[in-house]
N, C-alpha and C positions, 0 to 999 in steps of 0.2 A: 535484510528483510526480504523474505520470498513472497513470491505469489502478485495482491492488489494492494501496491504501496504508491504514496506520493511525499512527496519534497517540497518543501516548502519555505522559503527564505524569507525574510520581512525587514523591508527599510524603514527605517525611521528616518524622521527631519524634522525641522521645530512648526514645520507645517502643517505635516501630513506623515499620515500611514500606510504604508504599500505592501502589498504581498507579493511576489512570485512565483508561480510554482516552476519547480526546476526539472520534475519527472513527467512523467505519462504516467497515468492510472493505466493498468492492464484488468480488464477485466476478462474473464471464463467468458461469455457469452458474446464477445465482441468477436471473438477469433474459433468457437465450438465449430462452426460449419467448416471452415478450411480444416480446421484437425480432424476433423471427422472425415473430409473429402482425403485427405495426404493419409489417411489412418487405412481405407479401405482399399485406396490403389495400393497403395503396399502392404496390405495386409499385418499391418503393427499391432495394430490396440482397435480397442474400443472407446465410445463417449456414451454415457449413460448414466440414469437415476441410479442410486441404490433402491434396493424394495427391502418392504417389511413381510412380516411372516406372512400376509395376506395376499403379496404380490403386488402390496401400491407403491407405486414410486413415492418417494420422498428426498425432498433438499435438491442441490444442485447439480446439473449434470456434470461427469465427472470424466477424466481421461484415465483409462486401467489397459495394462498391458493384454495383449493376447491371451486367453488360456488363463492368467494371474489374475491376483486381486491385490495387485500395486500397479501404480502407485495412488490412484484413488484422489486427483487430483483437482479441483475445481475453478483451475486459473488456467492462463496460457503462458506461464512464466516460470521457472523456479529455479534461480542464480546456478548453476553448477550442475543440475541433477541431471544427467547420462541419462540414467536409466526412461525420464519425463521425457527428455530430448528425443529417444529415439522411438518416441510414437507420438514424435510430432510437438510437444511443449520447448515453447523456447527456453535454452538455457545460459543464452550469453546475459549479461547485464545491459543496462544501456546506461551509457559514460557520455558524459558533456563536461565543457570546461563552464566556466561560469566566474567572472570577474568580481570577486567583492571589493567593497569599498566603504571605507570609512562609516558611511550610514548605514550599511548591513547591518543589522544585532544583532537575530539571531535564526536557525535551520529547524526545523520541526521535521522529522523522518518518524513517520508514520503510517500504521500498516492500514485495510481499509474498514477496519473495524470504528478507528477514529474519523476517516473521513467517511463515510458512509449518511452519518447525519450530520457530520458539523462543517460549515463551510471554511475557506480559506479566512474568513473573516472573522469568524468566532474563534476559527484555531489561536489566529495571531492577539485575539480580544481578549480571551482567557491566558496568554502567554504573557502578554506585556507586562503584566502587575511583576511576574514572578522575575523578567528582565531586570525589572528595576530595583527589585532586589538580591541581584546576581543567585539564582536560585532553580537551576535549572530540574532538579527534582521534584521540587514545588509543583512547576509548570506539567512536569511530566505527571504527577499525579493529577492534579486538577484536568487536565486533558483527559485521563485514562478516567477518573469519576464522571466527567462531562458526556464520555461515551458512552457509558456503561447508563447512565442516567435515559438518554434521548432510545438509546436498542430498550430498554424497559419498558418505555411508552409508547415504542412504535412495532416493536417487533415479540416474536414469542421465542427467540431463541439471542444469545449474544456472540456476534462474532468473534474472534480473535481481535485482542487487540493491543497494539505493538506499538511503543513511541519512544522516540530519542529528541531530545533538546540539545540542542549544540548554542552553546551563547558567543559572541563574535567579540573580540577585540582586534579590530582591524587600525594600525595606525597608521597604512600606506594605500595606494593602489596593488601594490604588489600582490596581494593573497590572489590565489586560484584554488577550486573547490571545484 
């Protein structure tokens, strides 16, 4: 998943319910000024609205190559892309180890279209039901309806929006993720 994604793992115990998240959100606006600064000392790309026939900006500033109209990007991330990389978009991943254990259940890989309005807590609140009946499509769909519900109400367009459920059988210390 390119671009604004986050991770999110969830322990259970006959207590309590915990979240973690395992990534960084990347958002376009947190890092637009550094790409824009490294874009003009070296002369790569640009960061810019798109316009309409009238000339009005619209939607989010975007990183486009020199002279091109790619790659038209609106994050500061995108796993592999060369071409984002070299006018400034990061392309490596970011990699962590992360010890699961027995009370792990289950991962939610989610692009920010889901998190955008639903928090760590709602993610994991909407997932449980579908854990307990090993049902990881389930989850995936109620989550992707869940999103798509709250971008209706709050928003006039709907982002992208990208999920994976991974349900955990952990029966050692031993798993790494």
């Amino acid at each position: 998943i390119c671009g604004t994604s986050t991770n999110l793992s969830t322990t259970l115990s006959t207590a309590s319910c915990l979240s973690t998240t395992l990534s960084t959100t990347f958002f376009f606006f947190q890092a637009e000024d550094g790409i824009r600064d490294a874009q003009e000392s070296r002369g790569l790309g640009d960061v810019y609205k798109r316009q309409d026939q009238d000339g009005e900006e619209y939607g989010p500033a975007r990183v486009w190559l020199k002279h091109e109209n790619i790659p038209g990007l609106a994050m500061s991330r995108s796993l592999g892309d060369q071409v984002a990389a070299s006018v400034g978009v990061i392309s490596d991943p970011e990699i962590m180890n992360y010890q699961i254990t027995p009370d792990d259940k289950f991962m939610i890989i989610a692009s920010d279209g889901v998190w955008e309005f639903l928090t760590n807590q709602m993610v994991m609140n909407y997932a449980i039901p579908y854990y307990n009946k090993n049902d990881p499509e389930g989850a995936c769909e109620k989550l992707i309806k869940e999103s798509v519900n709250w971008w209706k109400k709050e928003d006039e367009v709907i982002d992208d929006i990208t999920c994976i459920a991974i349900f955990l059988k952990v029966e050692n210390n031993q798993g790494v993720i």
